[in-house]
C-alpha positions as CSV (number, residue, x, y, z in Angstrom):
1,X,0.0,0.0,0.0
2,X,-0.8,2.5,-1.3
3,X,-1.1,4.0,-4.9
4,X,-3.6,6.3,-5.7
5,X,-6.8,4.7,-6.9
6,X,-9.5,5.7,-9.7
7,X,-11.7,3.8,-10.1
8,X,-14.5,3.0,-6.5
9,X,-14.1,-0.3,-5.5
10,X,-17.7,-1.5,-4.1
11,X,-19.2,-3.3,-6.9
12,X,-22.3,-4.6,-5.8
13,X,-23.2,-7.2,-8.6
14,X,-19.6,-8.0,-11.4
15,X,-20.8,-9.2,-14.5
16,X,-20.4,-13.0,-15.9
17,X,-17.3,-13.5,-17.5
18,X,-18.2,-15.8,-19.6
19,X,-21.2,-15.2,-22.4
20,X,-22.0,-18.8,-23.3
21,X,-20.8,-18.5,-26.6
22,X,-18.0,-21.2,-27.7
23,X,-15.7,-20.6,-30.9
24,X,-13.4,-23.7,-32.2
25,X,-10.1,-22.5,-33.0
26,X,-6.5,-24.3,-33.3
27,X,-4.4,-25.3,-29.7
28,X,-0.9,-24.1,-30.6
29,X,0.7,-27.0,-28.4
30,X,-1.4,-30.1,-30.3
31,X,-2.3,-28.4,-33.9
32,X,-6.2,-29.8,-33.1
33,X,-9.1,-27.9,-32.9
34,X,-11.5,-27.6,-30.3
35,X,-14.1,-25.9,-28.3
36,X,-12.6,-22.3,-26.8
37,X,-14.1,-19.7,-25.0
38,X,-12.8,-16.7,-26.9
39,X,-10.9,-16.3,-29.7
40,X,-7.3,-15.7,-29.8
41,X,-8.1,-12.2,-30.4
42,X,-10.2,-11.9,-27.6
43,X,-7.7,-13.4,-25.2
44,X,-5.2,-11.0,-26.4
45,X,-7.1,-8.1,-25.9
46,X,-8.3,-9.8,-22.1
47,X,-4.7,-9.8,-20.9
48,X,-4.3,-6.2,-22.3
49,X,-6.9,-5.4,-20.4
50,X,-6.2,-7.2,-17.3
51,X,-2.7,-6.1,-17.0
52,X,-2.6,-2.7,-16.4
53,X,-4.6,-3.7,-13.4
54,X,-2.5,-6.4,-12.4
55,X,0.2,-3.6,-12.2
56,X,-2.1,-1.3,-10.2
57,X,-3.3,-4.0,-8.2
58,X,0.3,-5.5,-7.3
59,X,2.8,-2.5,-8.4
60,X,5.9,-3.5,-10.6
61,X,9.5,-4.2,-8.7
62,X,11.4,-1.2,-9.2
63,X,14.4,-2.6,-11.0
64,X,14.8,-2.0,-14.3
65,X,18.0,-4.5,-14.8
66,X,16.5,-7.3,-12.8
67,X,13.4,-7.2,-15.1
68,X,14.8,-7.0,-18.1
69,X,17.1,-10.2,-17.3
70,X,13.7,-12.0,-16.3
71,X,12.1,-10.7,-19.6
72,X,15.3,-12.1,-21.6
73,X,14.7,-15.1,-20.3
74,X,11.1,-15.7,-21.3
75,X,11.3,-14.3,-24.6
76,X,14.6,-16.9,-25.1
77,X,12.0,-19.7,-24.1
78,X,9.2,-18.5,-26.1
79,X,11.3,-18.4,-29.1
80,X,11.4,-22.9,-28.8
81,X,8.0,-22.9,-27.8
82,X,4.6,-24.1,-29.9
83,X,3.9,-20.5,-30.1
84,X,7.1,-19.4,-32.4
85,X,7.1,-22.8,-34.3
86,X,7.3,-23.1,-38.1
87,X,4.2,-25.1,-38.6
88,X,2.1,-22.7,-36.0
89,X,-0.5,-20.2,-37.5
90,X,0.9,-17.1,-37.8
91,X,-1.7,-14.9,-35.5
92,X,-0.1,-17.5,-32.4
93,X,4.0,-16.5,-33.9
94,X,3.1,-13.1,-34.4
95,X,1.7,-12.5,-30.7
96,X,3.9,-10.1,-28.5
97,X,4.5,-11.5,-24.9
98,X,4.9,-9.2,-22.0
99,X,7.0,-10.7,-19.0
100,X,6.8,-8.7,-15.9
101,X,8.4,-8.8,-12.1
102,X,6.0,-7.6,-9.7
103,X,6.5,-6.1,-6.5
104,X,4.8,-8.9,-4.1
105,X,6.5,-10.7,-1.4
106,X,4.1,-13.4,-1.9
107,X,5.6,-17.1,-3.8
108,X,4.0,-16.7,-7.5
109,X,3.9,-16.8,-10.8
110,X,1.3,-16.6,-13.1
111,X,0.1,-16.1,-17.1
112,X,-3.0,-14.0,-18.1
113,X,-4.3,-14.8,-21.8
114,X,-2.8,-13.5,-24.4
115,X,1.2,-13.5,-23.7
116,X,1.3,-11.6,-20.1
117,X,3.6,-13.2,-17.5
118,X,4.2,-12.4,-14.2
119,X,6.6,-13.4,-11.4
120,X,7.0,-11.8,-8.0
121,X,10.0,-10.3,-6.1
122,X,9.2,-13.6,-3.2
123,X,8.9,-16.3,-6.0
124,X,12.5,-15.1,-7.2
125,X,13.9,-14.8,-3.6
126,X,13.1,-18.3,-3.5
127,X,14.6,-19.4,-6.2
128,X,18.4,-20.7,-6.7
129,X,19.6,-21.0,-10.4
130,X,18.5,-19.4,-13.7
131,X,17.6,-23.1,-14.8
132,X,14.9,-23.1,-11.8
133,X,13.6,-19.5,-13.1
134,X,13.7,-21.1,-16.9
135,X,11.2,-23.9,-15.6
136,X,9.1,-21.9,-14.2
137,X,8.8,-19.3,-16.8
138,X,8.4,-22.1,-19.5
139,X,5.0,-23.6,-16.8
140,X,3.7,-20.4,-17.3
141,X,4.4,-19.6,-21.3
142,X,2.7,-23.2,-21.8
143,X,-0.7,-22.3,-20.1
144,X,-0.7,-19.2,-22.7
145,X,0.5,-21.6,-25.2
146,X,-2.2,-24.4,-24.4
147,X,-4.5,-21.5,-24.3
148,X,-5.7,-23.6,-21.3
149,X,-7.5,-20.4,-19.7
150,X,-9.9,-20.5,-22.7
151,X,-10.2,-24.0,-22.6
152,X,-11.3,-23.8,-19.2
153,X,-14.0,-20.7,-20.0
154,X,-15.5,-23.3,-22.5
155,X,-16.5,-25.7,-19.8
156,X,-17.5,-23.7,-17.0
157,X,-19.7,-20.9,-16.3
158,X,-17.7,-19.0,-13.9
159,X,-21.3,-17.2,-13.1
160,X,-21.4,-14.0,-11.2
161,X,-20.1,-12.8,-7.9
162,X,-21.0,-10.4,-4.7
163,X,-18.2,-8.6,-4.6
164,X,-19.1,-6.1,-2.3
165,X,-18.5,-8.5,0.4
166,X,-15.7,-10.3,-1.8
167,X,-13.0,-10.5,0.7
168,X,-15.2,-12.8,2.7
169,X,-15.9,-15.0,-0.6
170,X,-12.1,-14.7,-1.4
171,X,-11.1,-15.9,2.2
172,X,-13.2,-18.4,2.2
173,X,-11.4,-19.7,-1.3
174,X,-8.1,-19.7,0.3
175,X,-6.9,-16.4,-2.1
176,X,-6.4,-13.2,-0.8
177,X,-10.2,-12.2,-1.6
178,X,-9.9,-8.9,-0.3
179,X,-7.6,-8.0,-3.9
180,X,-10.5,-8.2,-6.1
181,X,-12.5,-5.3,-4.8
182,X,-9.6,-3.6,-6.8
183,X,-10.1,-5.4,-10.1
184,X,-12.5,-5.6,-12.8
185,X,-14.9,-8.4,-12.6
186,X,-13.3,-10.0,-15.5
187,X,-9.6,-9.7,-14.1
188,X,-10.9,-10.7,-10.5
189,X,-12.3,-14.3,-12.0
190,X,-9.2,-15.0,-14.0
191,X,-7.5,-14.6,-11.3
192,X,-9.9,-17.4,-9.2
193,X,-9.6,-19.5,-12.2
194,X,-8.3,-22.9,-11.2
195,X,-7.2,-25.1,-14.1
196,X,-7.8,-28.5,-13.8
197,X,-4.6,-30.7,-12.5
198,X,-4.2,-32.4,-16.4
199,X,-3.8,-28.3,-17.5
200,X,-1.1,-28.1,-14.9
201,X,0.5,-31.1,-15.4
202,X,0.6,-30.3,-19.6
203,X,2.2,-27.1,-18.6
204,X,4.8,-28.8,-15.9
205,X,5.8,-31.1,-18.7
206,X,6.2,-28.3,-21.3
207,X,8.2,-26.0,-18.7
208,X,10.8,-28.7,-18.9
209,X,10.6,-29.4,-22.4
210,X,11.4,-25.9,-23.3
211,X,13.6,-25.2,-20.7
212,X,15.2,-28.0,-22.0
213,X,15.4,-27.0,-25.6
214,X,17.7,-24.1,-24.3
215,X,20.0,-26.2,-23.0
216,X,19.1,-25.4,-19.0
217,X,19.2,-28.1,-16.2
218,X,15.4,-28.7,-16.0
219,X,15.9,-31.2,-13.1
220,X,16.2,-28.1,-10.7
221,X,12.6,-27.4,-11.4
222,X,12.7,-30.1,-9.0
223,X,14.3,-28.2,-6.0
224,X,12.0,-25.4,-6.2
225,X,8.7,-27.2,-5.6
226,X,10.4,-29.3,-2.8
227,X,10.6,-25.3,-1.7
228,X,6.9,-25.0,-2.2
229,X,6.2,-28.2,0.1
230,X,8.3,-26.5,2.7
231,X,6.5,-23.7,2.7
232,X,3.6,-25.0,2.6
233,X,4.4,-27.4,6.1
234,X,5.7,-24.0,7.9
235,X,2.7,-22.0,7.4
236,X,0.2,-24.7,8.3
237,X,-0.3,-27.0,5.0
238,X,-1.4,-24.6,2.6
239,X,0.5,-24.1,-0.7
240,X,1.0,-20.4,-1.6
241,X,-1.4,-18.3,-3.4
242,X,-2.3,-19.3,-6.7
243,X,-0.3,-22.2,-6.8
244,X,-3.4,-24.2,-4.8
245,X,-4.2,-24.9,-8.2
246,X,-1.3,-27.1,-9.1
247,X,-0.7,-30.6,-8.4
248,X,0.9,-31.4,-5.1
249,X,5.0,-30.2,-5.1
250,X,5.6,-33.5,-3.5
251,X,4.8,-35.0,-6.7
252,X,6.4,-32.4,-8.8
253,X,9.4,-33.1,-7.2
254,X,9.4,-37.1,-8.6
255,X,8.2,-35.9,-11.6
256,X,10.1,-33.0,-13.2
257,X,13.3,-35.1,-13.3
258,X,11.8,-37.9,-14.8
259,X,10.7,-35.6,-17.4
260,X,14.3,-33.8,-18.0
261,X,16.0,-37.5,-18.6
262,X,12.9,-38.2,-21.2
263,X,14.4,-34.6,-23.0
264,X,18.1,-35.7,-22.2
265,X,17.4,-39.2,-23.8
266,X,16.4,-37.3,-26.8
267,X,19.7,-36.0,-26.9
268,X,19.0,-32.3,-25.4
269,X,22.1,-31.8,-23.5
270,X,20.7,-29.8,-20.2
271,X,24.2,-28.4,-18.9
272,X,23.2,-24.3,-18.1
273,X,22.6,-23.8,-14.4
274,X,23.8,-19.8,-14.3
275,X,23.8,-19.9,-10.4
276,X,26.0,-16.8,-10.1
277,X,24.2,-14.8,-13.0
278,X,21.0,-15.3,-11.1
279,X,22.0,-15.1,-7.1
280,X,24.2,-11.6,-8.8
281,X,20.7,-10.3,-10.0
282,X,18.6,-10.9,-7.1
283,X,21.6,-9.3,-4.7
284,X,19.8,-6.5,-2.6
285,X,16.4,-7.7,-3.6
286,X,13.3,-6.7,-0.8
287,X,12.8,-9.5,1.0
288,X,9.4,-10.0,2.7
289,X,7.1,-7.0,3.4
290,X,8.6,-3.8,2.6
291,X,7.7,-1.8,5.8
292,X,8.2,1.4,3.5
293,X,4.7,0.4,1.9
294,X,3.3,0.0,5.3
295,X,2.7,-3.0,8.3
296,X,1.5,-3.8,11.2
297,X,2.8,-3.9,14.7
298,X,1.2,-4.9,18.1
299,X,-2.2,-3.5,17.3
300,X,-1.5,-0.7,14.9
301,X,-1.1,0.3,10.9
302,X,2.0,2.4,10.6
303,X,3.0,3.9,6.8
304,X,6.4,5.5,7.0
305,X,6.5,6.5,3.4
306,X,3.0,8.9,4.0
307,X,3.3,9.4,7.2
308,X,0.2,7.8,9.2
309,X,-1.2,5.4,11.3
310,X,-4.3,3.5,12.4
311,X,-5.6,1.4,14.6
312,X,-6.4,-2.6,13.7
313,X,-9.2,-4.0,16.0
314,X,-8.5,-7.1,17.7
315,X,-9.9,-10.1,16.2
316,X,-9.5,-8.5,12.6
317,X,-7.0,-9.9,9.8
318,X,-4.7,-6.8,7.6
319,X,-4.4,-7.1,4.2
320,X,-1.7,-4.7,3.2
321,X,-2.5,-4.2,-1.1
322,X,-0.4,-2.1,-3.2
323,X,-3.7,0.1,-3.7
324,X,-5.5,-0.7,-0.8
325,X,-5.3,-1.7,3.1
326,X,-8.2,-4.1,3.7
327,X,-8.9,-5.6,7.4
328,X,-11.2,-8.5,7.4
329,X,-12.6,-9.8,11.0
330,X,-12.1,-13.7,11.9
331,X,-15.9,-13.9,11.3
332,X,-15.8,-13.0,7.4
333,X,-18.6,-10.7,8.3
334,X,-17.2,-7.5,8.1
335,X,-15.0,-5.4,6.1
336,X,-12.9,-2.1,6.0
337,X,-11.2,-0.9,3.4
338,X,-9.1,2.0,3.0
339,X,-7.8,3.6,-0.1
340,X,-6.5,6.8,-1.2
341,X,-9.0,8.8,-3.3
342,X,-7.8,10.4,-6.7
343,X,-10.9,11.8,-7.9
344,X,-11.8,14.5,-5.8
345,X,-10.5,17.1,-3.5
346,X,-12.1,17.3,-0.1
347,X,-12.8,15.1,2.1
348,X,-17.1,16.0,1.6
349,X,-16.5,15.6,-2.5
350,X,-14.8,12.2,-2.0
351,X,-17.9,10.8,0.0
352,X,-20.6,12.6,-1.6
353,X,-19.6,11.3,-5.0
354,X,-19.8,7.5,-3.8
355,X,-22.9,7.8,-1.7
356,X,-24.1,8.9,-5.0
357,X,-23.7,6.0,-6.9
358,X,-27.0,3.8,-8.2
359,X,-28.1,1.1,-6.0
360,X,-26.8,2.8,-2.3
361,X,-29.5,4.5,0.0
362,X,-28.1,7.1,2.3
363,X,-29.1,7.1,5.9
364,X,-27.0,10.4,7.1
365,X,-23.9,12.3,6.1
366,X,-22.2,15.2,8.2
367,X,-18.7,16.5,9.1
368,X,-16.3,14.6,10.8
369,X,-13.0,15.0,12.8
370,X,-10.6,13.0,14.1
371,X,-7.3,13.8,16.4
372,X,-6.3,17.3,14.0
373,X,-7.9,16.0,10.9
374,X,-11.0,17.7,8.8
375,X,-13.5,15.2,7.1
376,X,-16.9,14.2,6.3
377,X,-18.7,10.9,7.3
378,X,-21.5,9.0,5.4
379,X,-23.9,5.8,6.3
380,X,-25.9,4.5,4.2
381,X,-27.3,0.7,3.1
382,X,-27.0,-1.5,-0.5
383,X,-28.2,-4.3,-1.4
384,X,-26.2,-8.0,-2.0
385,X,-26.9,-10.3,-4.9
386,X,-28.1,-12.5,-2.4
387,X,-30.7,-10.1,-0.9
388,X,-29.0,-9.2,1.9
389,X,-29.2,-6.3,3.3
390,X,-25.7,-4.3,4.3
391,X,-24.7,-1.2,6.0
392,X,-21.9,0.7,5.3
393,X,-20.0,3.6,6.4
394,X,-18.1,5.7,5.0
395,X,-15.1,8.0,6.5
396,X,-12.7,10.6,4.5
397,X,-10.1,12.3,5.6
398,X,-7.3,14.9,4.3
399,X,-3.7,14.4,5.6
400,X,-0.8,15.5,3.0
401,X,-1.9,16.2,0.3
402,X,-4.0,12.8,0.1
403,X,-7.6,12.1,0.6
404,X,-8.0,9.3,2.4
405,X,-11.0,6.9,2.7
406,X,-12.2,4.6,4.8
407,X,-14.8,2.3,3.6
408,X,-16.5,0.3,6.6
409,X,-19.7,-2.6,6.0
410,X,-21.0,-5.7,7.5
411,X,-25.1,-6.8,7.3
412,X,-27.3,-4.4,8.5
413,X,-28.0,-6.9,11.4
414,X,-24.6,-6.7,12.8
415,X,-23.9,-3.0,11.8
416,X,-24.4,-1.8,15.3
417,X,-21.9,-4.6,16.7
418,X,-19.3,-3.7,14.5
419,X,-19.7,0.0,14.2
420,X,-17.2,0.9,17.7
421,X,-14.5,-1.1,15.7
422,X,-15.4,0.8,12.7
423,X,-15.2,4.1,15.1
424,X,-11.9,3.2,16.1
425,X,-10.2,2.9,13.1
426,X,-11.6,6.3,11.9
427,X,-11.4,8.0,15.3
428,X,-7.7,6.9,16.1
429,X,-6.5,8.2,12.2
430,X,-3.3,10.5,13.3
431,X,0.3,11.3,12.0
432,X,2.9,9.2,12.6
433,X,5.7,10.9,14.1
434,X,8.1,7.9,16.0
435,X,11.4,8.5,14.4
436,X,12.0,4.6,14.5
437,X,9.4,3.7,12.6
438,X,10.1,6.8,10.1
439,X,13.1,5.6,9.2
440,X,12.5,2.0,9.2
441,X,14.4,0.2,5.9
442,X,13.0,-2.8,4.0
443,X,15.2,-6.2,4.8
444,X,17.1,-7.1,1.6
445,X,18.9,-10.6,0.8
446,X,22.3,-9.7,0.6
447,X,25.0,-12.4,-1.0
448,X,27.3,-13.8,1.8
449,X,30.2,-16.2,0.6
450,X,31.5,-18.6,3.5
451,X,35.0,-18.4,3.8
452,X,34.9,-22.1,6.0
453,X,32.7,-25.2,6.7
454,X,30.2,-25.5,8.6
455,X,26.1,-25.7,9.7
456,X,24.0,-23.5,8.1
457,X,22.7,-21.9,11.2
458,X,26.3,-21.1,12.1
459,X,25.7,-18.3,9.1
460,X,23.1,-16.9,10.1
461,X,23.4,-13.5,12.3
462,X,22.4,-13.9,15.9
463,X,19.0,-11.7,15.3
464,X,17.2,-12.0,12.4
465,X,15.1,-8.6,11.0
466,X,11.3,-8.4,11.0
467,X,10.0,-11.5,12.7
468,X,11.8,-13.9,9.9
469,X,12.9,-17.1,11.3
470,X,16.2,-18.9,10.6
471,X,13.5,-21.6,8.6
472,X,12.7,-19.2,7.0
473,X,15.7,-18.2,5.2
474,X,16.7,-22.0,5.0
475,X,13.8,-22.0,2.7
476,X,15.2,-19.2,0.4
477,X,18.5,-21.0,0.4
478,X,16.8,-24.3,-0.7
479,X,18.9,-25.8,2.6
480,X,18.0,-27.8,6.0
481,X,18.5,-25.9,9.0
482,X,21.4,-28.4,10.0
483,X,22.9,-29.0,6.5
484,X,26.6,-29.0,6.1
485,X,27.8,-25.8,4.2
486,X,31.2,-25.9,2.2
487,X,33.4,-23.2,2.1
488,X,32.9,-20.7,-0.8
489,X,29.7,-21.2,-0.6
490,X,26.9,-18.4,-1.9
491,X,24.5,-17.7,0.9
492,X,21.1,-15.4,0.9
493,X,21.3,-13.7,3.9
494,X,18.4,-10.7,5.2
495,X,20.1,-7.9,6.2
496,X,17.9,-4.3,7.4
């Protein structure tokens, strides 16, 4: 958090993404036709669409080197994939591909229709070796390849969604629901979309065979999904983010090296690791949350970059977006979201103009003031999708320059329960002025060669920044906590 926003980010009712209308066209990866969704035309212009959200959503990794040496990468793979193939219709060859790093500390990757890839800043902190980024890239150029999201839109009515109210349904999925009240209905379901495990499995299979193709070690796919598991088993058995999707990393980890000696046995010589290339691109990379962008700490919402802080009520779960700050109770019953508002200028403006929209009944509006801080308060009601009544309130406030908004709901029913939590938040708005906390630094993974032998704990620093546990940094290293380490040895180490 937090970018100025445009666009107002309670949607009561998002549209269906999917018409109902099925158009047979050629799958780049087989040469068959089938049954899509869209046409390649239309998935083009989808990921054009969705990606200038995804950026807003997510922000992009400021490091112009780092992404270009990611972009490289992917457009060397594409160039042996079924898309850039002699035999492939030209509309697939001619079809520009956009790879991108984004900003999140979150384990990800993922493709969007239409040639746009994305990898986060955690998924490459993660990783060890070019070869392990090649794999991964290649997963994700297959499923545009494949053109397995429009397969999947031609067998399943995705139907429509509540978003106001989203974060609960997105919780409840296991995905960080409270992101789509920032998207579009269309990108919001894409990114829900779960392809089936034979999609994943085509796409594990092609990762290696083009990463292959360009001579990398595919086998240390492997490594990173035994990552994955470990992960997963440290925060409580569930695989990160999107990934839910794919098949278990247990098994990934049998298969992917089976599936480099098939391309070895071929005679595909797989000898490019690039260790040092890729650990000397990834030096100083943010690792974690960047506490620049905002976090929380025993109770409160501190933002060092604009200057404020806020209360978090007990019992309620923080959501730290690049565009937003959403705080979502235990419950899934109640919601506040707060954004910066672009559009207008005062604090009155800013809440006028959304009580205004269609489909919200106002109750009351007046001024408002909290600690030193001039604003303007609304309440008013809307209606779910499912009939349900809900009652929202809504809080701006200028500080620096900014108008900021605080968007607070639950059902009518329980409004009155939740409304001194709501209060709070609003009430308790005030300047942050602790010089500690001003001048707080991101941690960054900074390259450490042993100069002995030993345990990988011995390595690590007596205190480790920002609540990060020596596991934890095991895991980037792709290492066990008591694993022998040989001199000269490249470590990841976090450093603030």
């Amino acid at each position: 958090m937090i970018k100025r926003s445009s666009c107002y980010t309670i949607i009561l009712i998002v549209a269906v993404l999917v018409n109902g209308c099925m158009k047979v066209g050629v799958n780049p990866v087989s040469g068959n036709k089938r049954a899509f969704g869209y046409s390649w035309e239309q998935e083009v212009q989808i990921g054009q669409q969705a990606d200038s959200e995804i950026i807003a959503q997510y922000g992009l990794y400021e490091n112009e080197e780092l992404s270009n040496y990611v972009s490289d990468l992917g457009q060397a793979l594409l160039e042996v994939s079924h898309l850039r193939r002699e035999d492939t219709p030209e509309q697939f060859r001619d079809t520009e591909f956009t790879f991108r790093v984004l900003k999140s500390p979150v384990v990800n990757a993922f493709a969007l229709p239409g040639g746009y890839i994305y990898v986060t800043r955690g998924l490459l902190a993660h990783l060890d070796n070019e070869a392990q980024l090649a794999v991964v890239l290649g997963h994700e150029i297959a499923h545009v390849a494949a053109r397995h999201a429009s397969q999947r839109a031609a067998t399943q009515q995705f139907g429509q969604l509540a978003i106001i109210g989203g974060a609960i349904l997105g919780q409840s999925l296991g995905y960080d629901g409270a992101s789509i009240l920032q998207l579009s209905s269309q990108t919001a379901q894409l990114l829900f979309l779960k392809y089936g495990r034979d999609a994943e499995r085509e796409s594990d299979e092609l990762g290696v065979e083009y990463s292959a193709m360009k001579s990398y070690m595919a086998a240390e796919g492997a490594a990173f999904f035994t990552s994955l598991k470990r992960i997963s088993e440290s925060e409580g058995g569930g695989i990160p983010t999107l990934l839910s999707s794919h098949p278990d990393p247990g098994e990934r980890e049998q298969t992917i090296p089976r599936l480099a000696q098939e391309w070895a046995d071929k005679g595909y010589e797989q000898t490019i690791l690039d260790r040092d290339e890729f650990l000397g691109m990834i030096d100083n990379i943010i690792f974690d949350e960047n506490p620049r962008e905002g976090f929380e700490r025993n109770g409160m919402f501190y933002h060092p970059d604009l200057e404020f802080q806020f209360p978090v009520p007990s019992g309620f779960n923080l959501h730290n977006q690049t565009s937003a700050v959403i705080m979502v109770n235990e419950s899934q019953d109640a919601i506040m979201q707060f954004t910066i508002d672009s559009e207008n200028d005062t604090p009155e403006s800013s809440v006028k103009a959304f009580l205004n929209q269609e489909g919200i009944t106002v109750i009351e509006q007046n001024n408002f003031s909290a600690n030193s801080f001039n604003g303007y308060q609304g309440v008013a009601t809307a209606q779910a999708q499912d009939g349900t009544e809900l009652k929202l309130q809504l809080t701006a406030l200028g500080h620096g320059g900014n108008i900021y908004r605080f968007l607070s709901y639950t059902t009518t029913a329980q409004f009155d329960d939740y409304k001194p939590d709501f209060d709070m938040v609003t009430n308790r708005f005030d300047n942050l002025t602790n010089s500690e906390i001003l001048n707080i630094k991101p941690v960054r993974l900074q390259l450490v060669t042993t100069s002995r032998s030993g345990v990988f704990t011995d390595f690590l620093p007596n205190t480790l920044p920002m609540d990060i546990e020596p596991l934890d940094v095991a895991i980037i290293n792709q290492v066990d906590l008591d694993q022998n380490i040989p001199s000269g040895t490249v470590l990841k180490i976090p450093v603030q």
